[in-house]
ModelCIF file with pLDDT and N, C-alpha, C, O atoms, coordinates in Angstrom:
data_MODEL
#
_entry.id   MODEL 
#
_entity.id                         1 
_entity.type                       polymer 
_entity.pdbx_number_of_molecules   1 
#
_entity_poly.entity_id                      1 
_entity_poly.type                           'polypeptide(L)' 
_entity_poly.nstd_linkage                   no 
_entity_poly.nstd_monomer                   no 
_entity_poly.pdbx_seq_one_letter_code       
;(UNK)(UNK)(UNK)(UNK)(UNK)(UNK)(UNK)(UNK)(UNK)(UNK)(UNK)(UNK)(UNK)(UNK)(UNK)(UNK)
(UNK)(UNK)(UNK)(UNK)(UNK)(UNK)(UNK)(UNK)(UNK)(UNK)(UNK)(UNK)(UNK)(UNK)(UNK)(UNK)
(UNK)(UNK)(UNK)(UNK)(UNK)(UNK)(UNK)(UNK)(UNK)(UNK)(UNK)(UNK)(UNK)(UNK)(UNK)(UNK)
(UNK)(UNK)(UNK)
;
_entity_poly.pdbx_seq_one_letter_code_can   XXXXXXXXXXXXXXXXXXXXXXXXXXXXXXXXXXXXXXXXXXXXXXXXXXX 
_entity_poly.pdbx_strand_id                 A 
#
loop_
_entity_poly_seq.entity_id 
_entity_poly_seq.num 
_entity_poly_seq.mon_id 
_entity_poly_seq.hetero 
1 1  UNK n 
1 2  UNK n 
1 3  UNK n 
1 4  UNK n 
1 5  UNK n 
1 6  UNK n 
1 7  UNK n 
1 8  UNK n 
1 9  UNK n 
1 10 UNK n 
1 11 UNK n 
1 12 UNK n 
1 13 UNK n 
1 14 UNK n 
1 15 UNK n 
1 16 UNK n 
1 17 UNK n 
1 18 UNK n 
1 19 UNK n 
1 20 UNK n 
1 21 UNK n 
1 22 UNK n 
1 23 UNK n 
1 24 UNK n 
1 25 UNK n 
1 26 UNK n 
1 27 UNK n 
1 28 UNK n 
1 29 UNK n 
1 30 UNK n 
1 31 UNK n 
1 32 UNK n 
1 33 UNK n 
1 34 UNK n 
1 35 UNK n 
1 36 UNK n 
1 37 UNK n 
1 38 UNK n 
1 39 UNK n 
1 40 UNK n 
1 41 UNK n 
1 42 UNK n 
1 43 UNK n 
1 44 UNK n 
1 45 UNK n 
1 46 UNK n 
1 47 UNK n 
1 48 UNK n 
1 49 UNK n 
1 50 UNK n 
1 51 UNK n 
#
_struct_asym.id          A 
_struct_asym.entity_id   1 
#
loop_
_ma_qa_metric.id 
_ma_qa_metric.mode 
_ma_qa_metric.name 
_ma_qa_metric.software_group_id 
_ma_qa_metric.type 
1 global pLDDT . pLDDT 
2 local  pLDDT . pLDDT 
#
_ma_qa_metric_global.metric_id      1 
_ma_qa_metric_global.metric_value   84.51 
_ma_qa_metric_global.model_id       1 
_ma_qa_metric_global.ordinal_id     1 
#
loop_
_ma_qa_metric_local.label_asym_id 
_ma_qa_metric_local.label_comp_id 
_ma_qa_metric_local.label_seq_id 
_ma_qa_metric_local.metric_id 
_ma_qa_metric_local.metric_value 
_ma_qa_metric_local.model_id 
_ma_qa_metric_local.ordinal_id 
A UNK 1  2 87.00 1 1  
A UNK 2  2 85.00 1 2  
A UNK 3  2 84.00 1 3  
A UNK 4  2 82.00 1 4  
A UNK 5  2 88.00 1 5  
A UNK 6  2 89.00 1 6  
A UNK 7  2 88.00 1 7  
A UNK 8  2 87.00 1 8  
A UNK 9  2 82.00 1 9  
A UNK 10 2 84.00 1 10 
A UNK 11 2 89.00 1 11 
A UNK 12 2 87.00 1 12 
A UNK 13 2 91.00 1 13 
A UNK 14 2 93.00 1 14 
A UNK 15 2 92.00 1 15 
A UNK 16 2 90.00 1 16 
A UNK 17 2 91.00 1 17 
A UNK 18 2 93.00 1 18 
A UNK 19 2 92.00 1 19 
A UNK 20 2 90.00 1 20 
A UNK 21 2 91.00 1 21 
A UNK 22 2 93.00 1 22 
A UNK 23 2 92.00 1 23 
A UNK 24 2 90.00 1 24 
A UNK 25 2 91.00 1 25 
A UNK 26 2 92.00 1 26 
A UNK 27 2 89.00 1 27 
A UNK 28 2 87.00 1 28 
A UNK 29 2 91.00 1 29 
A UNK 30 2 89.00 1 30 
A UNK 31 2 87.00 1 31 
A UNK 32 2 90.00 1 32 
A UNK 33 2 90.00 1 33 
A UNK 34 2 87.00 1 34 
A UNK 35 2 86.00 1 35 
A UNK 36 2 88.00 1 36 
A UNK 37 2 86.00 1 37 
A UNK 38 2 84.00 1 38 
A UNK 39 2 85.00 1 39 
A UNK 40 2 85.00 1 40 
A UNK 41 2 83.00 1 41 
A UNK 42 2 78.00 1 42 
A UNK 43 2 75.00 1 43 
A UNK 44 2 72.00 1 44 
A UNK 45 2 70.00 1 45 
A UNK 46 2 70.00 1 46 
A UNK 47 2 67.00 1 47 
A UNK 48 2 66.00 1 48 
A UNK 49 2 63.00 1 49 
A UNK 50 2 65.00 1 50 
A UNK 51 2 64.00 1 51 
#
loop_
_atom_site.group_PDB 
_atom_site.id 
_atom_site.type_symbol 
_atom_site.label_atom_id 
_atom_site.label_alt_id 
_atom_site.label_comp_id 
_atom_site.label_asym_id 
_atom_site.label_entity_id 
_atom_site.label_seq_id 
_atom_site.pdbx_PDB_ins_code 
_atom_site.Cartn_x 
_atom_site.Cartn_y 
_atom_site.Cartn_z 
_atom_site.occupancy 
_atom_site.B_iso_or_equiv 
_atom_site.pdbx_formal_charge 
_atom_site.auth_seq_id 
_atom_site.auth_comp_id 
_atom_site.auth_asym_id 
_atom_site.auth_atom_id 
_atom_site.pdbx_PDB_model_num 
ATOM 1   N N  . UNK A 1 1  ? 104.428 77.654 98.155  1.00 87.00 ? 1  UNK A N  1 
ATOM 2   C CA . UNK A 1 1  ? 105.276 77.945 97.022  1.00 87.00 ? 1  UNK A CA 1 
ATOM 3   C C  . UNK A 1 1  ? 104.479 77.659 95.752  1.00 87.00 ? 1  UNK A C  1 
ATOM 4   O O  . UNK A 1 1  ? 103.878 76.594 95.606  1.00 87.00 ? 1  UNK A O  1 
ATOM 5   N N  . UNK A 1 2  ? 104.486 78.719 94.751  1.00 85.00 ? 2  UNK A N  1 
ATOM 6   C CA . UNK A 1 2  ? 103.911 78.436 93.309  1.00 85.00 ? 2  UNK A CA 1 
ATOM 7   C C  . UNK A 1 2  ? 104.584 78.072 92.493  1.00 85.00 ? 2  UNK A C  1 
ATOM 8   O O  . UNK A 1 2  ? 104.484 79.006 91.698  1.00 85.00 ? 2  UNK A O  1 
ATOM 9   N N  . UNK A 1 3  ? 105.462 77.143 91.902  1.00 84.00 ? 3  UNK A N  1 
ATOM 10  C CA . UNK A 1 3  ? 105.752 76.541 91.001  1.00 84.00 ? 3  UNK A CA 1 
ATOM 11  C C  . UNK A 1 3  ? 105.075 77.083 89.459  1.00 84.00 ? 3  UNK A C  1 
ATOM 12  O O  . UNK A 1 3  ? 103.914 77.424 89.232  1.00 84.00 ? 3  UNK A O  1 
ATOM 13  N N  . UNK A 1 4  ? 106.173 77.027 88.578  1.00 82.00 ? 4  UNK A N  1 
ATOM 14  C CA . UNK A 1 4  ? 105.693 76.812 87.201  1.00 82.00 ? 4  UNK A CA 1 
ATOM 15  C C  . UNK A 1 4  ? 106.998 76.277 86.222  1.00 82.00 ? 4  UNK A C  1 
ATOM 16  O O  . UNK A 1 4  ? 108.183 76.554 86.042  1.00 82.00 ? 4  UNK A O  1 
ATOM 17  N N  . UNK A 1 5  ? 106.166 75.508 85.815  1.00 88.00 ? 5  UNK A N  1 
ATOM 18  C CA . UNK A 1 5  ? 107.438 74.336 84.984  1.00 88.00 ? 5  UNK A CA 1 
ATOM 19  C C  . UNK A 1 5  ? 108.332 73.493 86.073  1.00 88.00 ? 5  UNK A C  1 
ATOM 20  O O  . UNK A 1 5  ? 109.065 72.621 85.606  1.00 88.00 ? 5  UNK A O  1 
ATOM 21  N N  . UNK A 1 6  ? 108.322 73.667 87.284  1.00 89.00 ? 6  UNK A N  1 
ATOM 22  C CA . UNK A 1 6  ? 109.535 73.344 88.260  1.00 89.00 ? 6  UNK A CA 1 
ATOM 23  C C  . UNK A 1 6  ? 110.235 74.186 88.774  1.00 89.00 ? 6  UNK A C  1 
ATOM 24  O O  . UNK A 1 6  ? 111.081 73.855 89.605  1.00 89.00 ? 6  UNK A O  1 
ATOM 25  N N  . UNK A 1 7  ? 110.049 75.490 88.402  1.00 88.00 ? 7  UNK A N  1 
ATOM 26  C CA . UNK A 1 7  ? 110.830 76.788 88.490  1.00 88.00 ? 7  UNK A CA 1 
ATOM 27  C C  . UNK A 1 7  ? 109.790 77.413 89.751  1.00 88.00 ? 7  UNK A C  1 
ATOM 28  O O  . UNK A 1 7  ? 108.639 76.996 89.620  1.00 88.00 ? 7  UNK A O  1 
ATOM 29  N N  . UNK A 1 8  ? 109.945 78.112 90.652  1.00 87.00 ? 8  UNK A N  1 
ATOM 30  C CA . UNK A 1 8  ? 109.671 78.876 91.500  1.00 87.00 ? 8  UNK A CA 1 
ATOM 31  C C  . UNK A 1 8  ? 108.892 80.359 90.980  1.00 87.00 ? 8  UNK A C  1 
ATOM 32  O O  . UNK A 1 8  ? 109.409 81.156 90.198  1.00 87.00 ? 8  UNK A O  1 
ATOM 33  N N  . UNK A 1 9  ? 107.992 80.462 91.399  1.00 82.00 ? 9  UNK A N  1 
ATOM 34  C CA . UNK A 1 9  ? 107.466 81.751 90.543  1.00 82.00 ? 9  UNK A CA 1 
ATOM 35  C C  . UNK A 1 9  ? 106.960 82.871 91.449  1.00 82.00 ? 9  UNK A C  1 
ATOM 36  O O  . UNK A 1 9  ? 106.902 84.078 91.216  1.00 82.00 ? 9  UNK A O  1 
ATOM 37  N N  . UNK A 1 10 ? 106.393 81.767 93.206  1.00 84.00 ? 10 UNK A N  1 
ATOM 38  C CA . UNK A 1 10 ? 106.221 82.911 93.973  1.00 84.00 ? 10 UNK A CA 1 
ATOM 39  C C  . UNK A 1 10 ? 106.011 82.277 95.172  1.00 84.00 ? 10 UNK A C  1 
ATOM 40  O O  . UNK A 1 10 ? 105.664 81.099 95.086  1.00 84.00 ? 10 UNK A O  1 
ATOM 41  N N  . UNK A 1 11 ? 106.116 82.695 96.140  1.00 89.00 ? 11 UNK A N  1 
ATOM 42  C CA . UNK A 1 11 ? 105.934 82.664 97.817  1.00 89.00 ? 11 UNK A CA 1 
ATOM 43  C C  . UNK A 1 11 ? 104.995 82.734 98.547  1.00 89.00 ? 11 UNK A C  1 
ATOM 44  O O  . UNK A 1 11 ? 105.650 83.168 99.495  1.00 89.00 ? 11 UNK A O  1 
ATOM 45  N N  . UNK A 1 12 ? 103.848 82.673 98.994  1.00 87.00 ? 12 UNK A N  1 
ATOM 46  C CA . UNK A 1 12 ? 102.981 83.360 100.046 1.00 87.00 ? 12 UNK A CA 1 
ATOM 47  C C  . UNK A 1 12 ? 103.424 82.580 101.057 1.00 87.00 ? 12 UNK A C  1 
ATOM 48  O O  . UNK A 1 12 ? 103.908 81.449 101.084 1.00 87.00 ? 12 UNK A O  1 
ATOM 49  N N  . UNK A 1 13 ? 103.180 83.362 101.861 1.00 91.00 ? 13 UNK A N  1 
ATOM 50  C CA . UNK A 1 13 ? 103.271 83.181 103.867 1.00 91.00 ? 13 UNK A CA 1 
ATOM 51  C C  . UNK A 1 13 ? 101.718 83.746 104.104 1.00 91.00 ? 13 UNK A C  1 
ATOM 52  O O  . UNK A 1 13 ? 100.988 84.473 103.430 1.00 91.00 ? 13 UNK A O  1 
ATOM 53  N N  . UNK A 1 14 ? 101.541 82.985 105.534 1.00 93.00 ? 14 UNK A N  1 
ATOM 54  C CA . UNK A 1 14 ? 100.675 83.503 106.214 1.00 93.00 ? 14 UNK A CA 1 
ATOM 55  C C  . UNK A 1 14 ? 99.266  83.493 105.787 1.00 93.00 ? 14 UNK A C  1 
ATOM 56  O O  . UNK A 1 14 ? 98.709  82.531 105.258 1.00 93.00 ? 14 UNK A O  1 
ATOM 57  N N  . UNK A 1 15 ? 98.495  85.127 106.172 1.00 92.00 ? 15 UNK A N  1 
ATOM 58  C CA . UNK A 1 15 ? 96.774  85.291 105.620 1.00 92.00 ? 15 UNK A CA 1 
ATOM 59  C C  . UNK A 1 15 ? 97.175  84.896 104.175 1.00 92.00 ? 15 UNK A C  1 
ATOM 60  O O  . UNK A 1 15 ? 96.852  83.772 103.791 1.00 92.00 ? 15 UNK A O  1 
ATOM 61  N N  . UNK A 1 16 ? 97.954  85.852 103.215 1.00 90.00 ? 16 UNK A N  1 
ATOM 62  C CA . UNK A 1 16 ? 97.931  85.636 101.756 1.00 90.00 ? 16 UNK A CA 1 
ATOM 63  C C  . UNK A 1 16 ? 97.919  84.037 101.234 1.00 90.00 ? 16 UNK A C  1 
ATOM 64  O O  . UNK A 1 16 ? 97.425  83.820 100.127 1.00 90.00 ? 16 UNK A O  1 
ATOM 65  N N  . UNK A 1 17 ? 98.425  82.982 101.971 1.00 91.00 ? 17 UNK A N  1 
ATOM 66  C CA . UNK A 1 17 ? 98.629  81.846 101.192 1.00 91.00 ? 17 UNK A CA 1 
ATOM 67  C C  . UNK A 1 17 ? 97.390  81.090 101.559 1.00 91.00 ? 17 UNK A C  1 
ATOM 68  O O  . UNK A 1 17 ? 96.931  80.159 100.896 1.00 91.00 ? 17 UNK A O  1 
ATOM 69  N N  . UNK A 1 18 ? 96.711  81.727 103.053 1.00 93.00 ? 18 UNK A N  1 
ATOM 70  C CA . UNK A 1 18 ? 95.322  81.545 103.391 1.00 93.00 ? 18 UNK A CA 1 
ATOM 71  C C  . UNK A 1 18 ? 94.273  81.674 102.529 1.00 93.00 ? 18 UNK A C  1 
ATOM 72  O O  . UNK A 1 18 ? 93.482  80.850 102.070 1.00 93.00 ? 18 UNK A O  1 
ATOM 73  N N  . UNK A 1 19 ? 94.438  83.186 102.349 1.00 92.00 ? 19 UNK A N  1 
ATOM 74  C CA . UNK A 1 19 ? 93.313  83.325 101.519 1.00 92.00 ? 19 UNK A CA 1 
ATOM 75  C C  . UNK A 1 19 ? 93.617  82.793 99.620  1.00 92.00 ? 19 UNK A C  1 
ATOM 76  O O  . UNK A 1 19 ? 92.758  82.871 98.742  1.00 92.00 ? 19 UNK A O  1 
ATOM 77  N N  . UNK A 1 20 ? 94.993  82.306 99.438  1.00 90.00 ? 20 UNK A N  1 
ATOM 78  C CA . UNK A 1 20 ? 94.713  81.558 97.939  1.00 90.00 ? 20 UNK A CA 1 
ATOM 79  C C  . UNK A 1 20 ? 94.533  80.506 97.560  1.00 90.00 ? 20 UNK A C  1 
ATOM 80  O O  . UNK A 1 20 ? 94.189  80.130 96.439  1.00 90.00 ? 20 UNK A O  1 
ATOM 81  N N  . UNK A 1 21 ? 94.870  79.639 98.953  1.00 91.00 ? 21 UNK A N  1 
ATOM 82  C CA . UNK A 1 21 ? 93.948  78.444 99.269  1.00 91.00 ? 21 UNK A CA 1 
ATOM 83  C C  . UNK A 1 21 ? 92.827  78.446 99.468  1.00 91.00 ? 21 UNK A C  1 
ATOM 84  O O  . UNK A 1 21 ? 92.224  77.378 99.360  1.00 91.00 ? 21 UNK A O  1 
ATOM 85  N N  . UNK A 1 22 ? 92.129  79.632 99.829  1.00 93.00 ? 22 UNK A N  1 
ATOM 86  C CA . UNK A 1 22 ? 90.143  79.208 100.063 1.00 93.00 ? 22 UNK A CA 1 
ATOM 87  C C  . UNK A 1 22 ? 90.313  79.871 98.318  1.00 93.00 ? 22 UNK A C  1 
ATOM 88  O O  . UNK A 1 22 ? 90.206  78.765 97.788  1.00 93.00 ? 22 UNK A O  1 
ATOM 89  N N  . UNK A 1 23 ? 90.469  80.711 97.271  1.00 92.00 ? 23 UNK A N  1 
ATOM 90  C CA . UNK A 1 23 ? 90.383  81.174 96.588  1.00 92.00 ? 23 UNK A CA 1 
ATOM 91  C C  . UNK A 1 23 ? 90.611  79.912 95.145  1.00 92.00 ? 23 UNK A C  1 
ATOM 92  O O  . UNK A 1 23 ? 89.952  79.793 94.112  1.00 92.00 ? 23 UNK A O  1 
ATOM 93  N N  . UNK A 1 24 ? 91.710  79.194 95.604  1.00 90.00 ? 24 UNK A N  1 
ATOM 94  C CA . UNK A 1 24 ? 91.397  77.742 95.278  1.00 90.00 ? 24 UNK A CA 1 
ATOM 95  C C  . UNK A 1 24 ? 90.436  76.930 95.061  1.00 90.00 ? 24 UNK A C  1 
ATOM 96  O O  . UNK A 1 24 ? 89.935  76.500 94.022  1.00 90.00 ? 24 UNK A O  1 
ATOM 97  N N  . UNK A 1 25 ? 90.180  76.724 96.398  1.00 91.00 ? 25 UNK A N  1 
ATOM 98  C CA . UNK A 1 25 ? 89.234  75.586 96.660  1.00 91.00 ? 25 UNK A CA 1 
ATOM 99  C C  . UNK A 1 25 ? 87.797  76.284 95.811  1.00 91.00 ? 25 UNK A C  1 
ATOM 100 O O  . UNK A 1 25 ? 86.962  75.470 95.417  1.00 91.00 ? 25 UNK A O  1 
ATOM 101 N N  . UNK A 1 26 ? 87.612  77.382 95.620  1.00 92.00 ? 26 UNK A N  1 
ATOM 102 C CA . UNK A 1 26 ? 86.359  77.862 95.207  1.00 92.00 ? 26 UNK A CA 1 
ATOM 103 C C  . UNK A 1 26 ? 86.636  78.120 94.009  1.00 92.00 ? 26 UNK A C  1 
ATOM 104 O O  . UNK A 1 26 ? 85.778  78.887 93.573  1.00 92.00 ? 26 UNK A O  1 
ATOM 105 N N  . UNK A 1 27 ? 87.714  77.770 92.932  1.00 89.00 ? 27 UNK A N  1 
ATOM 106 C CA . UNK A 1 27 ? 87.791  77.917 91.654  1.00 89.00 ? 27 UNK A CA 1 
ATOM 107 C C  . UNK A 1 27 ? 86.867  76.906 91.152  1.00 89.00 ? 27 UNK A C  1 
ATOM 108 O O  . UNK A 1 27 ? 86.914  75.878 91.827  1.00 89.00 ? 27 UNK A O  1 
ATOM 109 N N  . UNK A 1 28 ? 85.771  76.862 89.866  1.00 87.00 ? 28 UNK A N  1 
ATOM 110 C CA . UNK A 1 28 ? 85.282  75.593 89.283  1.00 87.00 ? 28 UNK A CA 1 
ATOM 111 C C  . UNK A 1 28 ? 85.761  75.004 88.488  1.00 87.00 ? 28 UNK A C  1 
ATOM 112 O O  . UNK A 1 28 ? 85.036  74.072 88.142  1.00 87.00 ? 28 UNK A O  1 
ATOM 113 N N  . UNK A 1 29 ? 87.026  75.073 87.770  1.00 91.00 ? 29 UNK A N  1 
ATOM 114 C CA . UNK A 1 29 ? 87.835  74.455 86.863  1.00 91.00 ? 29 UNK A CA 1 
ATOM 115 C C  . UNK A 1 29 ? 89.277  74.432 86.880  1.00 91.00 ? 29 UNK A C  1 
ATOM 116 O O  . UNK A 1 29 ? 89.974  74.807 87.822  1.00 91.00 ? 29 UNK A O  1 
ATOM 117 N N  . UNK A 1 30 ? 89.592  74.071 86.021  1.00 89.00 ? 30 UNK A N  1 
ATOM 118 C CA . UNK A 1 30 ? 91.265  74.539 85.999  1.00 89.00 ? 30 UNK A CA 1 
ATOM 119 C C  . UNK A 1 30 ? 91.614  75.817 85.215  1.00 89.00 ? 30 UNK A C  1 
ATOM 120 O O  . UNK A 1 30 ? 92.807  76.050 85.018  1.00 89.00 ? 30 UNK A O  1 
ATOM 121 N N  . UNK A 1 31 ? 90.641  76.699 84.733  1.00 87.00 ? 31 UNK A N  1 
ATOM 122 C CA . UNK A 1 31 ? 90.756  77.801 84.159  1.00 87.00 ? 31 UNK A CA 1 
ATOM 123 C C  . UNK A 1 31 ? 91.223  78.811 84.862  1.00 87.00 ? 31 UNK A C  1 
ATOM 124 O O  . UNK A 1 31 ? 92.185  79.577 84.802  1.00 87.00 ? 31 UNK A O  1 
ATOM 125 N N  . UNK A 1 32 ? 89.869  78.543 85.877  1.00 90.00 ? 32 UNK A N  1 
ATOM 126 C CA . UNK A 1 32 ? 89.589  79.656 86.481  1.00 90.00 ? 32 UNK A CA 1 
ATOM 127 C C  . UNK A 1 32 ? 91.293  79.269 87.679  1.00 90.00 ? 32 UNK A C  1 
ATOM 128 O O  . UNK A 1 32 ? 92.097  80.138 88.016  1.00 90.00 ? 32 UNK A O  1 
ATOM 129 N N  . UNK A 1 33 ? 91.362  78.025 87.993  1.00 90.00 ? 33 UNK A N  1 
ATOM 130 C CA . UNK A 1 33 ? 92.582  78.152 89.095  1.00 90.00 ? 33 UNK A CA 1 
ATOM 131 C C  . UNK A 1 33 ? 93.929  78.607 88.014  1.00 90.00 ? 33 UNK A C  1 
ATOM 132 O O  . UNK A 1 33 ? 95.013  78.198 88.429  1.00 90.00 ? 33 UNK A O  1 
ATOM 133 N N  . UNK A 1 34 ? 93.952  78.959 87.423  1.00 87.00 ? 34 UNK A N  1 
ATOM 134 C CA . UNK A 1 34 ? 95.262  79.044 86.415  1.00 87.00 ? 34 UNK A CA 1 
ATOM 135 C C  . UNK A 1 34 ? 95.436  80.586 86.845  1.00 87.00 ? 34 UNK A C  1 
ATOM 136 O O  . UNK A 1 34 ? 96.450  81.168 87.229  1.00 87.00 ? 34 UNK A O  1 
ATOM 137 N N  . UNK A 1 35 ? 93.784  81.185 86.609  1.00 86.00 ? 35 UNK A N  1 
ATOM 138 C CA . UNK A 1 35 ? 93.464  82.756 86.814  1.00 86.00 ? 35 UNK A CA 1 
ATOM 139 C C  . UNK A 1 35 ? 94.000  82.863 88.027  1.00 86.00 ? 35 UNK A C  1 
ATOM 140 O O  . UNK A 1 35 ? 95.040  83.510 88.160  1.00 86.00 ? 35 UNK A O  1 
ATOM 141 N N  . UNK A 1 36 ? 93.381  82.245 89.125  1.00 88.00 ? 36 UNK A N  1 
ATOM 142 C CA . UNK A 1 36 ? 93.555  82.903 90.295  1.00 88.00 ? 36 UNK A CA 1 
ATOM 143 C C  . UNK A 1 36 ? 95.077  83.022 90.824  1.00 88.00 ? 36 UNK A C  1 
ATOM 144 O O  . UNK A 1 36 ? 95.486  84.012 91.430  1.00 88.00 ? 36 UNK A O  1 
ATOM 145 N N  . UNK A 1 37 ? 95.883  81.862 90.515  1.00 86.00 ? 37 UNK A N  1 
ATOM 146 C CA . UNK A 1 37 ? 97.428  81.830 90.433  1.00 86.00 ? 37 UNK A CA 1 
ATOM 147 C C  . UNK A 1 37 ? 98.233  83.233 89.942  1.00 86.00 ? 37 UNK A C  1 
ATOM 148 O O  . UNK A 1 37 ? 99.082  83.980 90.428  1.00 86.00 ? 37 UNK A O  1 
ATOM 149 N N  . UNK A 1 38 ? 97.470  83.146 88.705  1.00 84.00 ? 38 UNK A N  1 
ATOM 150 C CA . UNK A 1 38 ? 98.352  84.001 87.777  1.00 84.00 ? 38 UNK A CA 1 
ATOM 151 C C  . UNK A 1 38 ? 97.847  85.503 88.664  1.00 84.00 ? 38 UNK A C  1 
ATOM 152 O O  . UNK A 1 38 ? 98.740  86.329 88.473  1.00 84.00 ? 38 UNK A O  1 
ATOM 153 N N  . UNK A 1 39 ? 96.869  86.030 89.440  1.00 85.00 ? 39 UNK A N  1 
ATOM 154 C CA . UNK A 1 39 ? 96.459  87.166 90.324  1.00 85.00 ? 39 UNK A CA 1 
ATOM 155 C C  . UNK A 1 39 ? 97.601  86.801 91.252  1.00 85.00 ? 39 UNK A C  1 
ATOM 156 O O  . UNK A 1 39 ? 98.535  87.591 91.386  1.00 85.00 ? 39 UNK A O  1 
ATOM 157 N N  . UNK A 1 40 ? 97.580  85.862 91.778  1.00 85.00 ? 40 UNK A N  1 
ATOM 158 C CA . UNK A 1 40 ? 98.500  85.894 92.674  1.00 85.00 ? 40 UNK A CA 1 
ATOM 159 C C  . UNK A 1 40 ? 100.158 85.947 93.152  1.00 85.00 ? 40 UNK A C  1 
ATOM 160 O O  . UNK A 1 40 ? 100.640 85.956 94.285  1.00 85.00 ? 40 UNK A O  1 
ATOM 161 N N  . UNK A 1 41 ? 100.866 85.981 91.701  1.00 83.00 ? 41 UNK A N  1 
ATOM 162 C CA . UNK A 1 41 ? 102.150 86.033 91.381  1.00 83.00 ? 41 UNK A CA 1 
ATOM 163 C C  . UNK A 1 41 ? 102.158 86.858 90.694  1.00 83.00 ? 41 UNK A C  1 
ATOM 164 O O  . UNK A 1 41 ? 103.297 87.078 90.280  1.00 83.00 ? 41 UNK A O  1 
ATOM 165 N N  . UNK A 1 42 ? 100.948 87.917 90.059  1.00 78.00 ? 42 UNK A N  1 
ATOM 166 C CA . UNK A 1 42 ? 101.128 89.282 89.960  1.00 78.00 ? 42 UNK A CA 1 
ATOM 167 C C  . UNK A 1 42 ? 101.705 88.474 88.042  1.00 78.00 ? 42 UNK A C  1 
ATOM 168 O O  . UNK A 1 42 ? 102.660 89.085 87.561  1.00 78.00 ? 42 UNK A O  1 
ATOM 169 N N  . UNK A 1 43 ? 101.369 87.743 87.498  1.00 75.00 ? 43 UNK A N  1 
ATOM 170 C CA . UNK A 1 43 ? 101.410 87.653 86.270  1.00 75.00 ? 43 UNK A CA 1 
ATOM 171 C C  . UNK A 1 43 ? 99.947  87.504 85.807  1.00 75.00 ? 43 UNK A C  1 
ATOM 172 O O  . UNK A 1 43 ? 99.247  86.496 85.710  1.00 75.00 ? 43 UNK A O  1 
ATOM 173 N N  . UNK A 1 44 ? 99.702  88.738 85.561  1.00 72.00 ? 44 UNK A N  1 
ATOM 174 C CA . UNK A 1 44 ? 98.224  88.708 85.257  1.00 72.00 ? 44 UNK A CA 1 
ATOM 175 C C  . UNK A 1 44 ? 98.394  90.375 84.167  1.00 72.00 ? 44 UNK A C  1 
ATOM 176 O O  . UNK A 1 44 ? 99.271  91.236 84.245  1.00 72.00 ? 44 UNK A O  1 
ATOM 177 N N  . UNK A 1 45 ? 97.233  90.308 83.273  1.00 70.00 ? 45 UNK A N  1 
ATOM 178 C CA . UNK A 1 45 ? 97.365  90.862 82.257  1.00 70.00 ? 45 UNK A CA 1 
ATOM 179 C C  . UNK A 1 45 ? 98.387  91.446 81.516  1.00 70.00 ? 45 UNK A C  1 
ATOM 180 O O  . UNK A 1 45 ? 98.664  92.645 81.511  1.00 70.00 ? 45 UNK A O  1 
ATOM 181 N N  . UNK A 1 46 ? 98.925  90.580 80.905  1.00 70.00 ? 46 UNK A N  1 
ATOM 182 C CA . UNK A 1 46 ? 100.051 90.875 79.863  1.00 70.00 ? 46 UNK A CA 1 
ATOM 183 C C  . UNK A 1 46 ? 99.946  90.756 78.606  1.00 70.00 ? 46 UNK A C  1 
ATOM 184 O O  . UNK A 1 46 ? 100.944 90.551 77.914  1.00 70.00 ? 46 UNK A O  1 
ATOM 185 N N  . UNK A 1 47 ? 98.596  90.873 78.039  1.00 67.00 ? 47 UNK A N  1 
ATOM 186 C CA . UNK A 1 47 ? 97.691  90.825 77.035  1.00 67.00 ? 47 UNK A CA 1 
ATOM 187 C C  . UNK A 1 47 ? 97.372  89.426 76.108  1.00 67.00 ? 47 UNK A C  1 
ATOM 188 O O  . UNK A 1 47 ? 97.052  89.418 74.919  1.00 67.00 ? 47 UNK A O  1 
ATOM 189 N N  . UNK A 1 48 ? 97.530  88.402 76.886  1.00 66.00 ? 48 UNK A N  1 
ATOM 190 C CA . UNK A 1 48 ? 97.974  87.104 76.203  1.00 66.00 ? 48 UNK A CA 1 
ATOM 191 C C  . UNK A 1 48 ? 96.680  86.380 77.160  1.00 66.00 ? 48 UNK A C  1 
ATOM 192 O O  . UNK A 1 48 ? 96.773  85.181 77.422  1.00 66.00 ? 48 UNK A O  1 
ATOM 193 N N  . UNK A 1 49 ? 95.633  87.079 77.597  1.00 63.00 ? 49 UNK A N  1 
ATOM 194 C CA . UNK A 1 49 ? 94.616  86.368 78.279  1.00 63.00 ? 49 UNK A CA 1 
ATOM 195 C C  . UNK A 1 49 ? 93.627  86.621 77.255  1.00 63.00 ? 49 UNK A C  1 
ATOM 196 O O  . UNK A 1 49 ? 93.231  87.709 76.837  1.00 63.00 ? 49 UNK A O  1 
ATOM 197 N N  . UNK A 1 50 ? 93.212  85.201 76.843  1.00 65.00 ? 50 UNK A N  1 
ATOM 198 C CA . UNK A 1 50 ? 91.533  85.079 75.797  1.00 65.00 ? 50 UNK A CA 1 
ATOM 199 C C  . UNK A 1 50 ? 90.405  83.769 76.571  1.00 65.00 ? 50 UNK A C  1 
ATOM 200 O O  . UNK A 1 50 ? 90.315  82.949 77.484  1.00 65.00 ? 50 UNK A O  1 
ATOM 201 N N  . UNK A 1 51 ? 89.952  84.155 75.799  1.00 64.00 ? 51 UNK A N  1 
ATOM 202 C CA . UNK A 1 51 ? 88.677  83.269 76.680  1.00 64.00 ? 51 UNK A CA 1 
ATOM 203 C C  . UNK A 1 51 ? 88.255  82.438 75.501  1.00 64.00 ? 51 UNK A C  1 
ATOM 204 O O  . UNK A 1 51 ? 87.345  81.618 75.619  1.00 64.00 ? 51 UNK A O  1 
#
């Protein structure tokens, strides 16, 4: 379960929660794991991403 704020944001089962746990573990910061989350609950480019 992905959490945000305490609120529920998304689900994986199975390979998918597999593979966002190794996708995890291989993030080098908390940036990049914020990124890979936000790919994974499908909240990803909503034009509010800067570097």
């Amino acid at each position: 379960m992905i959490t945000h704020h305490g609120r529920r944001a998304s689900v994986l089962r199975g390979r998918a929660a597999e593979r966002l746990l190794e996708r995890l573990g291989r993030a080098a910061d908390e940036a990049q794991q914020q990124h890979v989350l936000a790919r994974a609950t499908g909240n990803y480019r909503r034009g509010n991403e800067r570097r």
